[in-house]
Every structure is written in structure tokens, then in C-alpha cells.
PQR file with spaces between the fields and no chain letter, atoms N, CA, C, O and H, PARSE charges and radii, in Angstrom:
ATOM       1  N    UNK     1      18.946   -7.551  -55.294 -0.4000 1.5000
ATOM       2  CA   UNK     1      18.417   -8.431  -54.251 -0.0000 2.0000
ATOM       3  C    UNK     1      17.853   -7.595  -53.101  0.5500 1.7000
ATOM       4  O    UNK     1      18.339   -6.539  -52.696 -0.5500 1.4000
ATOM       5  N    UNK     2      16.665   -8.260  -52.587 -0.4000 1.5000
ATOM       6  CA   UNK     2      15.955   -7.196  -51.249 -0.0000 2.0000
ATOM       7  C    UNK     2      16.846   -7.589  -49.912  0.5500 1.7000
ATOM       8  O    UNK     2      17.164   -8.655  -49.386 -0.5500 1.4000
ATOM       9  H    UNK     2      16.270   -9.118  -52.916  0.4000 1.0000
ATOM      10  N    UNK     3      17.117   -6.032  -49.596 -0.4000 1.5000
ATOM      11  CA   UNK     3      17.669   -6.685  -47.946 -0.0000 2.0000
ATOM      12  C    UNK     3      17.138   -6.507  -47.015  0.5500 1.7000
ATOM      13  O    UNK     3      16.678   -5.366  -47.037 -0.5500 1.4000
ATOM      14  H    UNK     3      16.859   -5.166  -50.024  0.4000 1.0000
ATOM      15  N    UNK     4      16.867   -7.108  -45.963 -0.4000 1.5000
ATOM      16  CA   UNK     4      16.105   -7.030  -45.073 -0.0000 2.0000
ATOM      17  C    UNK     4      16.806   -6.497  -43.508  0.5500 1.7000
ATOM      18  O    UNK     4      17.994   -6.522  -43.188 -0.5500 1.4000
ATOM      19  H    UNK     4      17.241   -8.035  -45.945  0.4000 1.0000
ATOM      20  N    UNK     5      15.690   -6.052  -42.742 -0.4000 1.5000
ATOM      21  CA   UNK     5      16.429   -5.066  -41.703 -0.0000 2.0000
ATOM      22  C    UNK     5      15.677   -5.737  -40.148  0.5500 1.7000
ATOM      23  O    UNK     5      14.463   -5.909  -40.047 -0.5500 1.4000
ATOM      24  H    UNK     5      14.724   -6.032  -43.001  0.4000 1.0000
ATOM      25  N    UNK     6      16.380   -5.960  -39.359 -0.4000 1.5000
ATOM      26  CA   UNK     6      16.036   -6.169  -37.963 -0.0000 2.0000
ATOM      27  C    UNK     6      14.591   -5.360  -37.602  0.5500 1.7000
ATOM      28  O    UNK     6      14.336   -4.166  -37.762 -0.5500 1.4000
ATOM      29  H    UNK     6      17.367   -5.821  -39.442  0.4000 1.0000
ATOM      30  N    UNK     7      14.106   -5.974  -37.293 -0.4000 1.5000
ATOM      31  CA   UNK     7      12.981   -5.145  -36.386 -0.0000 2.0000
ATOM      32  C    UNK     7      13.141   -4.560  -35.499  0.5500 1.7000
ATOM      33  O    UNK     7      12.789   -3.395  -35.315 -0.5500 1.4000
ATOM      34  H    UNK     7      14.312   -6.944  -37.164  0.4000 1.0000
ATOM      35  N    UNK     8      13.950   -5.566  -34.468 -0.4000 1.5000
ATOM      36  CA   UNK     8      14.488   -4.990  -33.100 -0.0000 2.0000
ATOM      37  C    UNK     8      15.846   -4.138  -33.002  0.5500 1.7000
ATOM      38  O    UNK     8      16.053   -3.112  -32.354 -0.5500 1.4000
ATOM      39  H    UNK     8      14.236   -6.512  -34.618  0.4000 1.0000
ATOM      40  N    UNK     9      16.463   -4.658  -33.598 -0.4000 1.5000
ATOM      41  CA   UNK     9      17.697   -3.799  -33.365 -0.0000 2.0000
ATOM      42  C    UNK     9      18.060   -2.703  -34.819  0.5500 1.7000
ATOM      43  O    UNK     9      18.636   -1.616  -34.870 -0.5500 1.4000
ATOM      44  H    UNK     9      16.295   -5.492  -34.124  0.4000 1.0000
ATOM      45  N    UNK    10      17.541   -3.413  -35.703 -0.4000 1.5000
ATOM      46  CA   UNK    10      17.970   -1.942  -37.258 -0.0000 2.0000
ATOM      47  C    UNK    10      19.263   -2.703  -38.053  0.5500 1.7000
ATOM      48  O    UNK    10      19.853   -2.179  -38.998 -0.5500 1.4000
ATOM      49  H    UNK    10      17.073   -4.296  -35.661  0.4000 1.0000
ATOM      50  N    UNK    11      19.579   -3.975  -37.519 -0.4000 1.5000
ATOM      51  CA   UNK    11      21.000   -4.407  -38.340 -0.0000 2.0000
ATOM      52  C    UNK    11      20.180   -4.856  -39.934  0.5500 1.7000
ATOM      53  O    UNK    11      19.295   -5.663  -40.219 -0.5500 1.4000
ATOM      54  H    UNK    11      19.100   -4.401  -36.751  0.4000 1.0000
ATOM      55  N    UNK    12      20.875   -4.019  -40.607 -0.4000 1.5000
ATOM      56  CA   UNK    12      20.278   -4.614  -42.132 -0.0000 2.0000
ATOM      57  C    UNK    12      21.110   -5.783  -43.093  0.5500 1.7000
ATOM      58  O    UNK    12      22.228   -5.554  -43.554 -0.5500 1.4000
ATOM      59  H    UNK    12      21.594   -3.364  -40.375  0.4000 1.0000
ATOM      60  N    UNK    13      20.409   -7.001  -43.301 -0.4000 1.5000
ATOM      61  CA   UNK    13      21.238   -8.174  -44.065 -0.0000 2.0000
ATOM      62  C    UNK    13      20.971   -7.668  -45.501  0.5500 1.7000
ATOM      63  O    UNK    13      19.871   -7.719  -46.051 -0.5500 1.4000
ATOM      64  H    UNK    13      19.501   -7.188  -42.927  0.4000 1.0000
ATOM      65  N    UNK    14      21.813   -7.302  -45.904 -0.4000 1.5000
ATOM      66  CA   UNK    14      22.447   -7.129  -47.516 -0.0000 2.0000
ATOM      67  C    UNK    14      22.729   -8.329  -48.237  0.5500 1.7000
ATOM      68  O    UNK    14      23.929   -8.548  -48.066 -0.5500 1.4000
ATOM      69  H    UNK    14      22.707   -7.261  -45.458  0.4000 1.0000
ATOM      70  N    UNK    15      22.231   -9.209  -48.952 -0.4000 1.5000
ATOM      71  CA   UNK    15      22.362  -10.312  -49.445 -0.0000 2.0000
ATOM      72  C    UNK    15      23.508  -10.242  -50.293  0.5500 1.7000
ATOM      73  O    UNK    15      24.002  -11.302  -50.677 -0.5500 1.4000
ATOM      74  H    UNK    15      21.256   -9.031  -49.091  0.4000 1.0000
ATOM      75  N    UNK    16      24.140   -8.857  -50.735 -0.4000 1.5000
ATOM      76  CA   UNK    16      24.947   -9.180  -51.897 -0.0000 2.0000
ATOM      77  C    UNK    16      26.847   -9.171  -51.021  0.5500 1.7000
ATOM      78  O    UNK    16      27.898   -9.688  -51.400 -0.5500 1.4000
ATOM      79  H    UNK    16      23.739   -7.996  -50.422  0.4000 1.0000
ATOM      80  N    UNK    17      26.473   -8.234  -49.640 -0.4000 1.5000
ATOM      81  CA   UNK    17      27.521   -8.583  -49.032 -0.0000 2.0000
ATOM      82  C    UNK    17      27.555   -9.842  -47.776  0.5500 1.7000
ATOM      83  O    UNK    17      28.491   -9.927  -46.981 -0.5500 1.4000
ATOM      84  H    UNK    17      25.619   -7.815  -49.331  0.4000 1.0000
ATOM      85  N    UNK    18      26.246  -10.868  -47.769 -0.4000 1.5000
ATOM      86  CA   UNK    18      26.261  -11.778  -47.317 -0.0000 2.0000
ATOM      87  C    UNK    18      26.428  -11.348  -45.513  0.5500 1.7000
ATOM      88  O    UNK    18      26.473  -10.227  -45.004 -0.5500 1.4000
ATOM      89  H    UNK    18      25.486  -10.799  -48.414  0.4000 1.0000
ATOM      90  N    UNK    19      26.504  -13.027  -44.702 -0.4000 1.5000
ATOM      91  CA   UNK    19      27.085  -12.523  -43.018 -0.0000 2.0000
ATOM      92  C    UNK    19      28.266  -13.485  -43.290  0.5500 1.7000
ATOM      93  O    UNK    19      28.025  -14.692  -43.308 -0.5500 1.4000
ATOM      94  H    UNK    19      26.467  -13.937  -45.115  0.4000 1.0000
ATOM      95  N    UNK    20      29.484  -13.053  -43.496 -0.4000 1.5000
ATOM      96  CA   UNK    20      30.879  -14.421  -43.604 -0.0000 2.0000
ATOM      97  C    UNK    20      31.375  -14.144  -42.144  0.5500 1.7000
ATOM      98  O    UNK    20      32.473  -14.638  -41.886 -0.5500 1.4000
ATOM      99  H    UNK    20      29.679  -12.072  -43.482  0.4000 1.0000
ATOM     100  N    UNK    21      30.838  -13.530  -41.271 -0.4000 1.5000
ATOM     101  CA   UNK    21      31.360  -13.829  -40.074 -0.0000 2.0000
ATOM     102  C    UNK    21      30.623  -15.214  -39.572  0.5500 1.7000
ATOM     103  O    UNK    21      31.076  -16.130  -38.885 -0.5500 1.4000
ATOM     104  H    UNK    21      29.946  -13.129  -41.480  0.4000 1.0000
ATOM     105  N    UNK    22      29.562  -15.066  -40.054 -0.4000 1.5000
ATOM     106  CA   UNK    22      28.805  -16.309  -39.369 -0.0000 2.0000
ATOM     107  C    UNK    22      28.442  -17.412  -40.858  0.5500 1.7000
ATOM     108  O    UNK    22      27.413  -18.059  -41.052 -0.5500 1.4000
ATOM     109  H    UNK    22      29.194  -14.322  -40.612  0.4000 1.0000
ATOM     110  N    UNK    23      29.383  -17.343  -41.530 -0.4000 1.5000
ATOM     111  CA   UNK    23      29.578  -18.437  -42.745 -0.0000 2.0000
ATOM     112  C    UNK    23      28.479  -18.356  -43.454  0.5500 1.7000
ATOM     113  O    UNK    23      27.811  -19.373  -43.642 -0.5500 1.4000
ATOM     114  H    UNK    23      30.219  -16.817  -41.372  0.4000 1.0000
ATOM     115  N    UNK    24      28.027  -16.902  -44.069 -0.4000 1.5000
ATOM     116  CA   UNK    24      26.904  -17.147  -44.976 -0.0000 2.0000
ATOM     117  C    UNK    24      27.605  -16.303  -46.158  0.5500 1.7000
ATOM     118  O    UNK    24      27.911  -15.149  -45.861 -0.5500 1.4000
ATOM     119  H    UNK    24      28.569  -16.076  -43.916  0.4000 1.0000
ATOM     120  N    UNK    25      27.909  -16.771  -47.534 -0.4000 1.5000
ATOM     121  CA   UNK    25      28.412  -16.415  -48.721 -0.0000 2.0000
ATOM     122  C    UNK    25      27.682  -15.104  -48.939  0.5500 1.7000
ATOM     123  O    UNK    25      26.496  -15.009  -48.625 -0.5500 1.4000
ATOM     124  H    UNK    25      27.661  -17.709  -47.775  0.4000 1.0000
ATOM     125  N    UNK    26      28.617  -13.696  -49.671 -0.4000 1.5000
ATOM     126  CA   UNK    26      27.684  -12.985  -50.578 -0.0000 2.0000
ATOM     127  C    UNK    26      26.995  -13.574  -51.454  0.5500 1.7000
ATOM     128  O    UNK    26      27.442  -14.534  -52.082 -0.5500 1.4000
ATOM     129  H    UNK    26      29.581  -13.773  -49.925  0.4000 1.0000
ATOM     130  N    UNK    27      26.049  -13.190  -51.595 -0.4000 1.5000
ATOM     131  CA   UNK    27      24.957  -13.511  -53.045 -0.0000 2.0000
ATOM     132  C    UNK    27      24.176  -14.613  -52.255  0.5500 1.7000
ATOM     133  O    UNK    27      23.767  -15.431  -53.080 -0.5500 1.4000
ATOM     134  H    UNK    27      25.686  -12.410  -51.085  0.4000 1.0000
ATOM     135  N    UNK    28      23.863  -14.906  -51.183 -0.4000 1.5000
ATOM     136  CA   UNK    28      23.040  -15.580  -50.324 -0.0000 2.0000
ATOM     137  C    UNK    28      22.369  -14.700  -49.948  0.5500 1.7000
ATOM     138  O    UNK    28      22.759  -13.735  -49.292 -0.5500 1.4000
ATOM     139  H    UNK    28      24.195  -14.242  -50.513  0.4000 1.0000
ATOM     140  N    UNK    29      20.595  -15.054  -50.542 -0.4000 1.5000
ATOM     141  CA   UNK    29      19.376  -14.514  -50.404 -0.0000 2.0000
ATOM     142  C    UNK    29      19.029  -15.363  -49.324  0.5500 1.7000
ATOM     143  O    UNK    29      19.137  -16.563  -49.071 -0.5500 1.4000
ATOM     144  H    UNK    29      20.278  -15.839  -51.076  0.4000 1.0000
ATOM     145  N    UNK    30      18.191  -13.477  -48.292 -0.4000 1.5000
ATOM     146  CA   UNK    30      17.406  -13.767  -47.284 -0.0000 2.0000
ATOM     147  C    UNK    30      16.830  -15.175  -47.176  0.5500 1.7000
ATOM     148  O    UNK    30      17.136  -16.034  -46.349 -0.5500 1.4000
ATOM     149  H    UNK    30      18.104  -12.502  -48.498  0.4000 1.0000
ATOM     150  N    UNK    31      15.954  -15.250  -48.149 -0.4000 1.5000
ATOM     151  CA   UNK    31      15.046  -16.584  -48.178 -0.0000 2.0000
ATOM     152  C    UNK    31      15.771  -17.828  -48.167  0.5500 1.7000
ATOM     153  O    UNK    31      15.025  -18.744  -47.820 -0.5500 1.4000
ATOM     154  H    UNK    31      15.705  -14.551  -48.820  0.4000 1.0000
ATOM     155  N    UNK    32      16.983  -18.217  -48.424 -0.4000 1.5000
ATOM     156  CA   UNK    32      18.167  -19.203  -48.817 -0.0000 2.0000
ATOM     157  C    UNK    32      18.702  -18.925  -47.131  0.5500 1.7000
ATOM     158  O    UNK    32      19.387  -19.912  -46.862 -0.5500 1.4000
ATOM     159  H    UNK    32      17.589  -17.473  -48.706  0.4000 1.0000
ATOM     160  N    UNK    33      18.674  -18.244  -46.241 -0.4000 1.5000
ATOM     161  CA   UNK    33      19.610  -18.136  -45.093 -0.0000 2.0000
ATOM     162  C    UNK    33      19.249  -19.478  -44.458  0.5500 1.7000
ATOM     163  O    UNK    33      18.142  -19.992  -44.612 -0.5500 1.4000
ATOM     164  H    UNK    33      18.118  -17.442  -46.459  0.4000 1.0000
ATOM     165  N    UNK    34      20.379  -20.103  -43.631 -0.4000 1.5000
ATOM     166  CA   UNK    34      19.553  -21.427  -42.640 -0.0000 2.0000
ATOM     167  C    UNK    34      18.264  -20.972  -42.106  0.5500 1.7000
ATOM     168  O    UNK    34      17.855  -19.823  -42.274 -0.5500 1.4000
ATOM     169  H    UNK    34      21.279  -19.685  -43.506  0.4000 1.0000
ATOM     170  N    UNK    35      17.541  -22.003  -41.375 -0.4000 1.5000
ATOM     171  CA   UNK    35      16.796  -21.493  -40.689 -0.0000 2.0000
ATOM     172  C    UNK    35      17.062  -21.192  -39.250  0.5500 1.7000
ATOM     173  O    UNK    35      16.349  -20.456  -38.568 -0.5500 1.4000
ATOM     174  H    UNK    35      17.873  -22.937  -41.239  0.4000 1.0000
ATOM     175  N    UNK    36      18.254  -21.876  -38.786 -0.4000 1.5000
ATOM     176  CA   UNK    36      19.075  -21.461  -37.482 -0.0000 2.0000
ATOM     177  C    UNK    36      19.553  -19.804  -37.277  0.5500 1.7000
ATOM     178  O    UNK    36      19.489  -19.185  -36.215 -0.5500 1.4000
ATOM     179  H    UNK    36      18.833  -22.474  -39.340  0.4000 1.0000
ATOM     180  N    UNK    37      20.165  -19.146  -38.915 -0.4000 1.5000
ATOM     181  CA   UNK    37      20.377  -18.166  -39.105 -0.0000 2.0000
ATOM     182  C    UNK    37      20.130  -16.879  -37.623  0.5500 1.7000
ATOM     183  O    UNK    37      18.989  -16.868  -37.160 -0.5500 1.4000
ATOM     184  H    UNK    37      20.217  -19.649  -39.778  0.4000 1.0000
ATOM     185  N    UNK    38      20.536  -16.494  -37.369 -0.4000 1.5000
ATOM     186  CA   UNK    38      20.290  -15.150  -36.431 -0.0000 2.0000
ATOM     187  C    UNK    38      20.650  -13.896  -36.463  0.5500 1.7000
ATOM     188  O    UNK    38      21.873  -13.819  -36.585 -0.5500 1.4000
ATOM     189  H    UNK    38      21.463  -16.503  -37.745  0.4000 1.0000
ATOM     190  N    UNK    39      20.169  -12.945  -36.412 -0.4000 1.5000
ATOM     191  CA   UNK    39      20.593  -11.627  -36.301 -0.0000 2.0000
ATOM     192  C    UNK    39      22.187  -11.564  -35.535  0.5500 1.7000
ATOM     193  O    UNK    39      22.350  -11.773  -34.333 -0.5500 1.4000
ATOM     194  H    UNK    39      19.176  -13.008  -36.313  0.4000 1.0000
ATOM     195  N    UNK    40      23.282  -11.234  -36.494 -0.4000 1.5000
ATOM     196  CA   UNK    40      24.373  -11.336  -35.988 -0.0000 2.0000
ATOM     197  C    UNK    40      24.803   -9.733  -34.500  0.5500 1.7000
ATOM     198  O    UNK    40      25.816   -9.670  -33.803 -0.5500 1.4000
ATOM     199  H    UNK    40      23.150  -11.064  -37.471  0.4000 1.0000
ATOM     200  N    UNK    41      24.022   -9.077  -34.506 -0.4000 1.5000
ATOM     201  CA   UNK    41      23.942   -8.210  -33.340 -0.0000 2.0000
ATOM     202  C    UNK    41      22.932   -8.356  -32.339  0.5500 1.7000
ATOM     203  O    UNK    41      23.224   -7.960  -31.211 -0.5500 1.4000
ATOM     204  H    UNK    41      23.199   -9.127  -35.073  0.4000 1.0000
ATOM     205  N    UNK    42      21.868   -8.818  -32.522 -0.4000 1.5000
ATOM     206  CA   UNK    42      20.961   -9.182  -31.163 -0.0000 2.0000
ATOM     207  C    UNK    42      20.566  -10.455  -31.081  0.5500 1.7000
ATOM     208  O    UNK    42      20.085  -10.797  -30.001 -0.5500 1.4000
ATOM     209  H    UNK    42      21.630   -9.140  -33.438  0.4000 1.0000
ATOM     210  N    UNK    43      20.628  -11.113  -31.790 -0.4000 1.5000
ATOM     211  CA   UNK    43      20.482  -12.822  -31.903 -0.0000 2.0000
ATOM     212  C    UNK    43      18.953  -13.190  -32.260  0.5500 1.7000
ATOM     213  O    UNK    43      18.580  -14.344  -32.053 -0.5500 1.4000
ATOM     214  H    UNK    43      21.019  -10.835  -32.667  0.4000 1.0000
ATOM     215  N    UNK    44      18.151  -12.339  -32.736 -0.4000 1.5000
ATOM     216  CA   UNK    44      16.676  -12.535  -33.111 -0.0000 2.0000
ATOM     217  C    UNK    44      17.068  -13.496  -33.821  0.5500 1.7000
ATOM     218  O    UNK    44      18.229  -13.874  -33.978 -0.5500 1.4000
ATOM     219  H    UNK    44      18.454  -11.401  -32.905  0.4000 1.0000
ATOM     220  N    UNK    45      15.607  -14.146  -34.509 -0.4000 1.5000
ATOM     221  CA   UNK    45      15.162  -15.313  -35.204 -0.0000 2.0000
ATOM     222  C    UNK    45      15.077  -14.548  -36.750  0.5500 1.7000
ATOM     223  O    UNK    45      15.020  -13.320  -36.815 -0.5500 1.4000
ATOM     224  H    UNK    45      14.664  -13.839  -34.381  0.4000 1.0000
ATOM     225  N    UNK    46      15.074  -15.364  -37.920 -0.4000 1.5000
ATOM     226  CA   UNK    46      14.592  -14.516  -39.347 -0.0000 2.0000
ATOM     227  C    UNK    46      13.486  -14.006  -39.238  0.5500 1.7000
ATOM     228  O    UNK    46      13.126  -13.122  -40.015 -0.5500 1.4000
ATOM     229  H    UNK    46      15.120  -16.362  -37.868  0.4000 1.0000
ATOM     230  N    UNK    47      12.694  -14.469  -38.222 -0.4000 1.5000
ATOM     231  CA   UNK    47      10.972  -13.991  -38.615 -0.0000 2.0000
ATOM     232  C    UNK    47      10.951  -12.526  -37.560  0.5500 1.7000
ATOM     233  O    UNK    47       9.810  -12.246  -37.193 -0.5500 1.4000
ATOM     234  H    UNK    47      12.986  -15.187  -37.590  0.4000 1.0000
ATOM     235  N    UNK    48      11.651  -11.925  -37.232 -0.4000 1.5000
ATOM     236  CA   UNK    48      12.198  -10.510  -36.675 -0.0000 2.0000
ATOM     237  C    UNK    48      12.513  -10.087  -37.885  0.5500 1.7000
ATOM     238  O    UNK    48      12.155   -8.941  -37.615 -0.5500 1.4000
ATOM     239  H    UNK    48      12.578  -12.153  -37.530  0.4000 1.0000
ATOM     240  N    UNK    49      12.941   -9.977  -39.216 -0.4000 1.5000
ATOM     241  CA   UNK    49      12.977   -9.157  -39.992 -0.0000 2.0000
ATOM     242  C    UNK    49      12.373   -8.938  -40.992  0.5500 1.7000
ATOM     243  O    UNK    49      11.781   -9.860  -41.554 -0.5500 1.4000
ATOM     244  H    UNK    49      13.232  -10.908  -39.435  0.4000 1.0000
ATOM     245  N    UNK    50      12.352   -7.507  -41.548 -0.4000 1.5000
ATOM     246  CA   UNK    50      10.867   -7.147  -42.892 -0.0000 2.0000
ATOM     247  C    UNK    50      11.991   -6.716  -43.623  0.5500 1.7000
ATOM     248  O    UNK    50      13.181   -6.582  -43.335 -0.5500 1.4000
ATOM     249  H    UNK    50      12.832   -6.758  -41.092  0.4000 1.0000
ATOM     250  N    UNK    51      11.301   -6.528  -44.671 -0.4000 1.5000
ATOM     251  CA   UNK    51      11.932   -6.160  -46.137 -0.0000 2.0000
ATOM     252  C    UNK    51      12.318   -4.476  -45.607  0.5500 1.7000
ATOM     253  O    UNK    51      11.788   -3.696  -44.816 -0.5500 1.4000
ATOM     254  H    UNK    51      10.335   -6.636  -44.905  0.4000 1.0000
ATOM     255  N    UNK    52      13.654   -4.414  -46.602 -0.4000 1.5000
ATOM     256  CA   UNK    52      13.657   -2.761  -46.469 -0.0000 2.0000
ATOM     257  C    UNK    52      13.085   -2.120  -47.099  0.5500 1.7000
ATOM     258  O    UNK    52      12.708   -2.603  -48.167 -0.5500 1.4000
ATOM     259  H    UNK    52      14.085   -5.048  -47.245  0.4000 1.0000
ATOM     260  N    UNK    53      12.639   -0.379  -46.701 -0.4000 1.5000
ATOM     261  CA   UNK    53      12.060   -0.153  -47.999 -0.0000 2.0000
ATOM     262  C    UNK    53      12.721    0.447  -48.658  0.5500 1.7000
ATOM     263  O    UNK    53      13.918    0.594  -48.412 -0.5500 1.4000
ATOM     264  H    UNK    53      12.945    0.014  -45.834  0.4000 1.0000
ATOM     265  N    UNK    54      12.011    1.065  -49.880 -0.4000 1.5000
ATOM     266  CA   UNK    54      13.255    1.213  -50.886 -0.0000 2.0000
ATOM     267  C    UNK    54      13.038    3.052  -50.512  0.5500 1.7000
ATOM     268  O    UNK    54      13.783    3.880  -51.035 -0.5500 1.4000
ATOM     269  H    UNK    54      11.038    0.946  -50.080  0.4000 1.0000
């Protein structure tokens, strides 16, 4: 699964270890996150983050 990385701050969402602090299951893909979803260290929006590269 692709994980994607903050723009602003560098926090990278790993889909396979999920955010369960903020009630999102492992194996919950980027694209599947709410759309409320936020960067759990700076509070950006999803559209603040790009794909990592490999």
C-alpha cells in the first residue's frame, strides 16, 4: 500500500499501520481515510499530502 507523507510537517501515514490514535484501522488506505481525517501532528487537511517516494 502507498503511504503518504505531510507536506508541511514530514509525518508519514503508513496505511498498513493505520492512525488508531485517532480511530483509523491498519489496512485503511489513504484514499478510504474520512474526509475530516487530519494530519495527527500539525492538523493539515488530506490534500497537504503526496505520495511517498519509493
Amino acid at each position: 500500500m502507498q503511504k503518504y507523507v505531510c507536506d508541511i510537517c514530514g509525518y508519514v501515514y503508513d496505511p498498513e499501520k493505520g492512525d488508531p490514535d485517532n480511530g483509523i484501522n491498519p489496512g485503511t488506505a489513504f484514499e478510504d481515510l474520512p474526509d475530516d481525517w487530519v494530519c495527527p501532528l500539525c492538523g493539515v487537511d488530506k490534500e497537504d499530502f503526496s505520495p511517498e517516494e519509493e
